[in-house]
N, C-alpha and C positions, 0 to 999 in steps of 0.2 A: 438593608437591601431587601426590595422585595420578589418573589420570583411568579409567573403567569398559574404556575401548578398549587400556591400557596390561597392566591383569588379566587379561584375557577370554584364555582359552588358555593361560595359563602354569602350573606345574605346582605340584600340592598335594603337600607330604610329610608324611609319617607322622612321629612323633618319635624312629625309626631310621633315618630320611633317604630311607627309600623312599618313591619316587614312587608315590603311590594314583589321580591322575586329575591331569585339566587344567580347569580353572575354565572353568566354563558363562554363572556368573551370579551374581548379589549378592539377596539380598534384603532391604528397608528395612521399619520399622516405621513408618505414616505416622501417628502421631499424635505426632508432634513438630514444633517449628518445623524445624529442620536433623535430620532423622532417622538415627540411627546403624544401621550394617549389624547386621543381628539373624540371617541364614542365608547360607550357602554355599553356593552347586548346584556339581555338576562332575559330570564326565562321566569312570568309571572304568574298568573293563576290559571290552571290546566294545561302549563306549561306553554301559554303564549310568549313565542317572540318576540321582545320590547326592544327599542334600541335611543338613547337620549345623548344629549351633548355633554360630552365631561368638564367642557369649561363652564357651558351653562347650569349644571346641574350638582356639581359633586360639589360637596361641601367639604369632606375627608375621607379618608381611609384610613383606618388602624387594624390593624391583626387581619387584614387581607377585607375586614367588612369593610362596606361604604357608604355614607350617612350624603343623603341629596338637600339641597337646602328650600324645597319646596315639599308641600303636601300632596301627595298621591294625586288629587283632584286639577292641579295646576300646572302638572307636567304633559309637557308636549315633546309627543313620542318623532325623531328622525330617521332619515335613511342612511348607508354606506354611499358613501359621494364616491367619485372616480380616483381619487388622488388616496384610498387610504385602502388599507386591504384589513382584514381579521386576523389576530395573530394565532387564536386555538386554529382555528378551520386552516388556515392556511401557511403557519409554519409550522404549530406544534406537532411532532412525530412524523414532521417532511421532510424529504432528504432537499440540503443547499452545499452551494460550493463553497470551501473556506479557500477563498484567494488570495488569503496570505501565504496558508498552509499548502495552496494547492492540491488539496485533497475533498471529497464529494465525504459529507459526516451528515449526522441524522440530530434534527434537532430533538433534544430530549424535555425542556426546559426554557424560560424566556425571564431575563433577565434585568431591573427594571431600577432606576435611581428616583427619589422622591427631593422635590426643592421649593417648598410651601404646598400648596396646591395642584403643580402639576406633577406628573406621574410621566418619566422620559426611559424609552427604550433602549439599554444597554448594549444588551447582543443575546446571543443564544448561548445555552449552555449545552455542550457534546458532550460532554464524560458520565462517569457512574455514578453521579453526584446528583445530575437531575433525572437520573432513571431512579434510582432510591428517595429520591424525595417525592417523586408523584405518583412511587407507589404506596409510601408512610414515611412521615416526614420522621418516623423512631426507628427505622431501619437506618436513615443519613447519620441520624448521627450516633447512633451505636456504629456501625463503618466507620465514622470518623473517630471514633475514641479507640477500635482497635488498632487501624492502624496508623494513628499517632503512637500506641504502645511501641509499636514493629520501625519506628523512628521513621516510616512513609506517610506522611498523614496523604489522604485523602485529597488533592486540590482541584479548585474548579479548573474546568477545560471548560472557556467562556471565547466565541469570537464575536467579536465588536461590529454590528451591524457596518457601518462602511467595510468590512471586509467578507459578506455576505451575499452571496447570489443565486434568489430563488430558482428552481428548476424542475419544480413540480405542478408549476404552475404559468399558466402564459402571462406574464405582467408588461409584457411589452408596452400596455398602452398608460402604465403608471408612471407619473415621473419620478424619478429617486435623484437625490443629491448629488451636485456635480460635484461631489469629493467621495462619492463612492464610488468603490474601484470595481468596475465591470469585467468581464470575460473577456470584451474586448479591446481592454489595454493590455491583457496578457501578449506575454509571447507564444508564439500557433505550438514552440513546444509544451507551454505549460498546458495551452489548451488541449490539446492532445491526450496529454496525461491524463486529464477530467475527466474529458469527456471515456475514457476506456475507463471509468470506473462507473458508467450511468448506465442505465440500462436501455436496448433499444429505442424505446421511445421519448426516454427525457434525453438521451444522445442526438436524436433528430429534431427535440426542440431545441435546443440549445446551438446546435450547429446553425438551424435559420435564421437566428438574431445575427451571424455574423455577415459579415460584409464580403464579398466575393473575392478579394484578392487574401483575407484573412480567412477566409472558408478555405481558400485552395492551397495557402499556407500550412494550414493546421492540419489537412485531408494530407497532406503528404509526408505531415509526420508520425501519423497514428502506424499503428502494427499492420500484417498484410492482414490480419484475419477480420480487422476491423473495418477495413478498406473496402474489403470486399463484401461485406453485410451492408454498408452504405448503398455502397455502388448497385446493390438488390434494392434497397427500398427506396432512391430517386428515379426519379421518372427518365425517361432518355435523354429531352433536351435538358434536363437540371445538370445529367453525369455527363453531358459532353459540355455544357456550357463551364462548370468544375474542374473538367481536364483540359480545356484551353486553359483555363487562367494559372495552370500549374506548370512548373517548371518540364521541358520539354523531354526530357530523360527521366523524372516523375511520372509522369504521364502515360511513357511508353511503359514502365515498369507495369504499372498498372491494368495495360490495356494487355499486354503480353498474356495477363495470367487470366483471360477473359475466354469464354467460349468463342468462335470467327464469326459468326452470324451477329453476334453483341459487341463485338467489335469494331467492327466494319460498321457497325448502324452508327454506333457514337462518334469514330473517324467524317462519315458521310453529316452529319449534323454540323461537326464543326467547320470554323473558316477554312476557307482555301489553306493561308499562309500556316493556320495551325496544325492542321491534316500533314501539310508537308513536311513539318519540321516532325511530326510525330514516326510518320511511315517513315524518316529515314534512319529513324533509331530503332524499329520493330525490323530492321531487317539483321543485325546483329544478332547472334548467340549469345544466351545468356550465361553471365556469369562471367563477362569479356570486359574489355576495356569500351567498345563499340558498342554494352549492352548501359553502362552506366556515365559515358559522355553526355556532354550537353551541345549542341550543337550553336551556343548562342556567347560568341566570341566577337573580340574586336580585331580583325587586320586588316594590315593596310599595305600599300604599296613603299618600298623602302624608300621613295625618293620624298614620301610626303613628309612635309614641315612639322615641328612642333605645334605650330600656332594650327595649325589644320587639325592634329589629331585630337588638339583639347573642345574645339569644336563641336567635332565629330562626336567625343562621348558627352557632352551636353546636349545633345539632340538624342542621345537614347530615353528607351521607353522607362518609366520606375518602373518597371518591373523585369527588367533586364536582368540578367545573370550576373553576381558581381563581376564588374572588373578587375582579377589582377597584373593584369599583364598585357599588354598591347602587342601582338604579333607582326610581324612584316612578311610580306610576299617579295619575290624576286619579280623579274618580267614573266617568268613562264605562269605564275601563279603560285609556286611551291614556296612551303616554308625556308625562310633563309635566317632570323635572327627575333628576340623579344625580348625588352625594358621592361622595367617595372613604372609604377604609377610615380614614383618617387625620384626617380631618373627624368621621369618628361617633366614634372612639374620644376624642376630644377633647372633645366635646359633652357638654351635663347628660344625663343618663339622660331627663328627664320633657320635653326638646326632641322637638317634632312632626320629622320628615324634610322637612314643607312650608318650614319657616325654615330648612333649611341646604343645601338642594338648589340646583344651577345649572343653571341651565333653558335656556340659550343653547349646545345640543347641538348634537354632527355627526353625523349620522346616515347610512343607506344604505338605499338599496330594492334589494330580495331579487332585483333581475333587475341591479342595477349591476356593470358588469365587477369581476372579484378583483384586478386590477391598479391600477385605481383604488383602491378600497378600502384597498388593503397601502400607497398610497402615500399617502392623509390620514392614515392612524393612523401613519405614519414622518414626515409634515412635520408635525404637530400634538404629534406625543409622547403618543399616546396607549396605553392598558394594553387597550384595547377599546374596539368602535364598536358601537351597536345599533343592529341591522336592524331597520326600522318599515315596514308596509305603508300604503299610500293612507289610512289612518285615524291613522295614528301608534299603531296595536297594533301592540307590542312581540314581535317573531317568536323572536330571536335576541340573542348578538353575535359581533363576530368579533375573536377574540383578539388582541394583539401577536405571539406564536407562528405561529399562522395566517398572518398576515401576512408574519413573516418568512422564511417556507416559498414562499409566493408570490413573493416577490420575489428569493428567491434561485431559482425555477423560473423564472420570466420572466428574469433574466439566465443563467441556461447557454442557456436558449434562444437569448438573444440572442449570445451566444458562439458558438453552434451554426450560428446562421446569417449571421456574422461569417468562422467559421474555414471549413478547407477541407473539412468534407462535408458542409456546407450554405452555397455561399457567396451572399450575400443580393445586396439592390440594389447598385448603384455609390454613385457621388457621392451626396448629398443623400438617399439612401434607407437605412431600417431595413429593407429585404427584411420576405418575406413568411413565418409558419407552416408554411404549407400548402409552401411552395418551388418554389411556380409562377414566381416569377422567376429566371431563368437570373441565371448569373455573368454580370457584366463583365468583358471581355479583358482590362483593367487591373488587377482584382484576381485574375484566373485565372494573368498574366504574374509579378504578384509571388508570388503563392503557388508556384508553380512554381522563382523563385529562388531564395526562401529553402530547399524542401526538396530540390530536383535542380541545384542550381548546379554542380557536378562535372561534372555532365552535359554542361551547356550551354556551357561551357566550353569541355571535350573537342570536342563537337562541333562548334563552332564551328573552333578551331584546326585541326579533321584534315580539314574541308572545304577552308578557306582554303589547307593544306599540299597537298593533293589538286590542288587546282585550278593552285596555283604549281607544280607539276611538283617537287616536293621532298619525294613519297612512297618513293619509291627507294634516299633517302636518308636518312628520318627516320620510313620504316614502324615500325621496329624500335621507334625511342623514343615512337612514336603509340600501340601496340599496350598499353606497358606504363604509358602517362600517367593512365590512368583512378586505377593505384594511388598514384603523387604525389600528387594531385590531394584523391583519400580521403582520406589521409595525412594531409594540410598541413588539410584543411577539419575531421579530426576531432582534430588537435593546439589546432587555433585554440581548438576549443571546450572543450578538457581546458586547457588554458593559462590560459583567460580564466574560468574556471571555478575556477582554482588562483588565483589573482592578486585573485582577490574577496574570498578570504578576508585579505586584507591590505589592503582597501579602507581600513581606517581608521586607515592607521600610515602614516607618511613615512618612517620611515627608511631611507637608500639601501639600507643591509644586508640588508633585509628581501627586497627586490625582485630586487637580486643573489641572495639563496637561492632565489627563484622561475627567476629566467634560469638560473643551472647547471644546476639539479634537471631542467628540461627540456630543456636540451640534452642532457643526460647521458641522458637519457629516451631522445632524438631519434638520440642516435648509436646504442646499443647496439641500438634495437630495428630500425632501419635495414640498418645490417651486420648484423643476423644474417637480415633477410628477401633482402640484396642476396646474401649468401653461398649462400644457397636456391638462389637463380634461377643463382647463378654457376655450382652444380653442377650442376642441371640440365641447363644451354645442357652443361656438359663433358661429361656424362654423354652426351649426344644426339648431341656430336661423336664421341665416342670410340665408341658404337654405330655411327654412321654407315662410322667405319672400318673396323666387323671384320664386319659385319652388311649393309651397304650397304641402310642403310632408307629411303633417296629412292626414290623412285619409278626406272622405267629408263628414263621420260621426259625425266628430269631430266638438263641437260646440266651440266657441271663447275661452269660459270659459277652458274646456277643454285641449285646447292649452297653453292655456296660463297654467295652472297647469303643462307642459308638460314641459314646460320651464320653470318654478319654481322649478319643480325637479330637473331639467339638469343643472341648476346655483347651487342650494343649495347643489346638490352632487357633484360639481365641486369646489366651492367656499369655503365653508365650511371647507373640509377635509384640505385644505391648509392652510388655517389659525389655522387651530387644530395641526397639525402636529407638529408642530414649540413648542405650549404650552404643546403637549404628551411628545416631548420627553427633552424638559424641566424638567417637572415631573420627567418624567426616569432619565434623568441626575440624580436628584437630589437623588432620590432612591436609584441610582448603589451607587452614593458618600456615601449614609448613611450605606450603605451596606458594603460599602470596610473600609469606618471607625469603623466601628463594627466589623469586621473581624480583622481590623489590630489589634484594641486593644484586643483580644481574647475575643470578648462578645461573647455571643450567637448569631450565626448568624440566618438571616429569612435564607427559604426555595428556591430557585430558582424559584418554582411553585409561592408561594407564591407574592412574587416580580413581577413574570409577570402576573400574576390576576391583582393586586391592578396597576399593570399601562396600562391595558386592562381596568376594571374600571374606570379609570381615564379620558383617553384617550376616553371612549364612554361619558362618563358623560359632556365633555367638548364638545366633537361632536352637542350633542342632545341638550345640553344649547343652542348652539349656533344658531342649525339649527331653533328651537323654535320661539328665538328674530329674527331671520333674514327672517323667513317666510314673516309675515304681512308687512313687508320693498320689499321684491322681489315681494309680490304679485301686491304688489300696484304701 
């Protein structure tokens, strides 16, 4: 295989072996699935811009050179046509969308299959594979031999051009292959997703390739904070032409959160019929049943036929509000009864809607919290609930969809004021929205464990040691405990993180490859941080000898404590390391054996205490016996 980083700079010959330039760039013809190289760019002498035909002109390529099958003198130089783009200039190191993945990734690398003569476009390559090869192709594969060691080798993260969608660039006017999968076959929530990972302005490119019913799809599904950075940089008739074509309760969501001067201008833009279904939903409180209806329902009169009501909904617009449910009105107008779509289609055509309706409805009034609401149509199983006012006219309903938007908003909230930057009531309390009630010292102490337990720790022991009169002697191992402490608290979590993935297998073998693999982890990267510090502290002695960098305050004694610290916090740690995560090793294994056989497991918290513990206790042993040895 060859890759675009491996080409880029190596030299073009003529077919008398003279070198004519150094390769610039590639260019592909994009109306294929995998598209084969169609030009050459290079850069020739005083670094002019060349650009030739790859079918007319290459003879091969080996080890990334490329040998032309004419002489300097008989080549005729072409242009970039409209149908092909440059792969350095315009994909390498550009951000594209991976539409399998649905995620925005940054090409590092380009990816390429050879089959005689021609040279065909694989995909891009995203991972650390094509960032280390195009910065030395002996860093890739030193990376790949260590951690093939650590039993993770290294693999490509390659997506396959049809699953690839530029966005750095306007190619609107390129044709690409009609088996490449576009943005526009997404669904508006994956698009959504995308696009909240692109920045301002490839966000607005990307939104104008879509089609106006999938614009206003997608616009309604992004977050509010994105909504409303759009809704700044389209023009007035774009944002209202946008919130007509959006669902009518969307829309109003939207306009609600708008200043009234910018509201009223994009209300006044739109049609009659959309203004009016919009204003009757801006007149609800938010956060109601009245605020998150839709006003785009089907009922009818209870005396009307079957064969009339299937009619009826073949004549609605695509872009109607699903139908679940067919309502009936009484003579006065008021809700009286509603079948499902499954019920009509089953029924004789010349059946009234009065003989097959069920009339013992759950309803909601237009001021009832959304919370309540989201949660009778989730304990009932309902597809939709109709909002009825004080008369039982029929206002709205509020979708299953709706609902489930609510209810997953009411719990991040709840989440939010759960976690630590909103922390709610204590014991027996939901805390409040508004976050007028403080934290409880009980839940401020745990949260504090869980994310600064090193801390508290350290600090704990270096007061205890302070006070004991045993700083003198165990400064040096104090100073550098915070990084043990790291260490062992960010092993626990890389350990027990590794060990999961084998949650569902017993066999010893299995757990033994997880205990080496970390120790072997735990030793290398230990001694190479303990050898750091050993050189330092040497470096700092051996300065001190020829430079005399103490202070001339400083008496011999002094000094020399100075460099009793700088060894024993250098020396020390490294010999600890090795015995912590020993321990840990031994822990995670006890841990994942206890898990496997469904005991009771310890705490994770728990787990990294006792090898924070462990790990100081084996420090401060150490630095102890090792004092009156360095001192002396």
């Amino acid at each position: 295989m060859l890759y675009l980083s491996q080409m880029l700079g190596k030299p073009v010959l003529d077919s008398d072996g003279e070198e004519i330039g150094r390769i610039s760039d590639l260019a592909i013809q994009t109306g294929e699935v995998f598209p084969r190289i169609t030009s050459l760019a290079f850069l020739g002498p005083s670094k002019t811009p060349f650009m030739v035909s790859w079918r007319k002109y290459v003879a091969s390529f080996e080890g990334g050179r490329i040998a032309l099958n004419k002489p300097a003198v008989d080549i005729r130089f072409s242009y970039l046509q409209p149908d092909e783009i440059l792969l350095a200039r315009d994909l390498l190191n550009k951000q594209i969308v991976d539409t399998q993945g649905l995620k925005v990734v940054r090409v590092n690398d380009l990816k390429f299959s050879s089959s005689g003569p021609q040279l065909r476009l694989l995909g891009a390559e995203v991972g650390a594979r094509g960032i280390l090869r195009g910065f030395a192709p002996v860093a890739e594969r030193a990376a790949l031999a260590v951690t093939k060691l650590f039993g993770h080798p290294l693999e490509e993260q390659v997506i396959a051009w049809n699953y690839m969608e530029l966005v750095d660039r306007d190619l609107s006017s390129v044709k690409l292959a009609m088996s490449h999968k576009r943005l526009s076959e997404l669904h508006p929530a994956d698009v959504a997703d995308i696009l909240e990972q692109l920045n301002p302005h490839q966000r607005a490119l990307v939104f104008d390739h879509l089609d106006k019913q999938q614009a206003a799809e997608t616009f309604s599904e992004l977050e509010d904070e994105y909504q409303a950075d759009m809704i700044d940089d389209l023009s007035e008739n774009e944002a209202a032409d946008l919130l007509a074509n959006m669902d009518p309760d969307d829309a109003a969501d939207i306009l609600g959160d708008l200043p009234y001067e910018k509201k009223e201008k994009l209300l006044w833009l739109m049609g009659v019929s959309d203004q009016r279904r919009i204003r009757a939903l801006l007149g609800y409180r938010d956060k109601t049943a009245g605020g998150i209806m839709t006003p785009e329902f089907v009922a009818l009169p209870e005396e009307t036929t079957v064969g009339a009501t299937i009619e009826k909904l073949r004549r609605l617009d695509d872009d109607h509000e699903t139908v679940h449910y067919v309502y009936t009105l009484d003579a006065d107008g008021r809700l009286s009864g509603a079948l499902s779509l499954r019920v009509l289609v089953l029924a004789d055509n010349e059946t009234a809607l009065y003989d097959l309706v069920t009339r013992d409805l759950i309803t909601a009034d237009p001021e009832d919290d959304q919370e309540d609401v989201a949660d009778a149509i989730s304990k009932y199983d309902l597809l939709a609930m109709p909002v009825v006012d004080e008369s039982r006219k029929l206002l709205g309903i509020v979708t299953v969809d709706d609902a489930m938007d609510v209810l997953e908003e009411e719990h991040s909230e709840d989440l939010a004021i759960a976690g630590a930057g909103s922390i709610g009531a204590g014991r027996g309390g939901r805390g409040t929205r508004s976050g007028d009630e403080t934290a409880s010292v009980g839940t401020l102490a745990r949260w504090l464990v869980r994310r600064e337990l090193w801390f508290i720790v350290w600090a704990i022991v270096a007061v205890l040691t302070i006070f004991a009169g045993g700083f003198a002697r165990l400064g040096g191992a104090l100073l550098l405990a915070p990084f043990v402490l790291i260490l062992a608290e960010n092993a626990v979590a890389l350990a027990l993180g590794d060990l999961l993935d084998y949650e569902g297998s017993r066999k010893p073998g299995e757990i033994a490859h997880v205990f080496g693999r970390n120790l072997l982890f735990a030793v290398v990267v230990t001694e190479i941080v303990g050898l750091f510090f050993w050189a330092l502290s040497s470096a700092l002695a051996s300065a001190n000898a020829t430079l005399s960098i103490w202070p001339d305050s400083w008496d011999g004694e002094q000094a020399r404590l100075y460099g009793h610290y700088a060894l024993q916090g250098a020396f020390a740690p490294t010999l600890i390391a090795s015995f912590v995560l020993l321990a840990l090793s031994f822990l995670v294994n006890l841990y994942g054996r206890r898990r496997l056989s469904r005991d009771k497991t310890l705490s994770n918290t728990g787990i990294t205490l006792a090898a924070m513990l462990f790990a100081l206790l084996i420090q401060l042993s150490l630095a102890w016996l090792l004092t009156p040895w360095i001192v002396a």
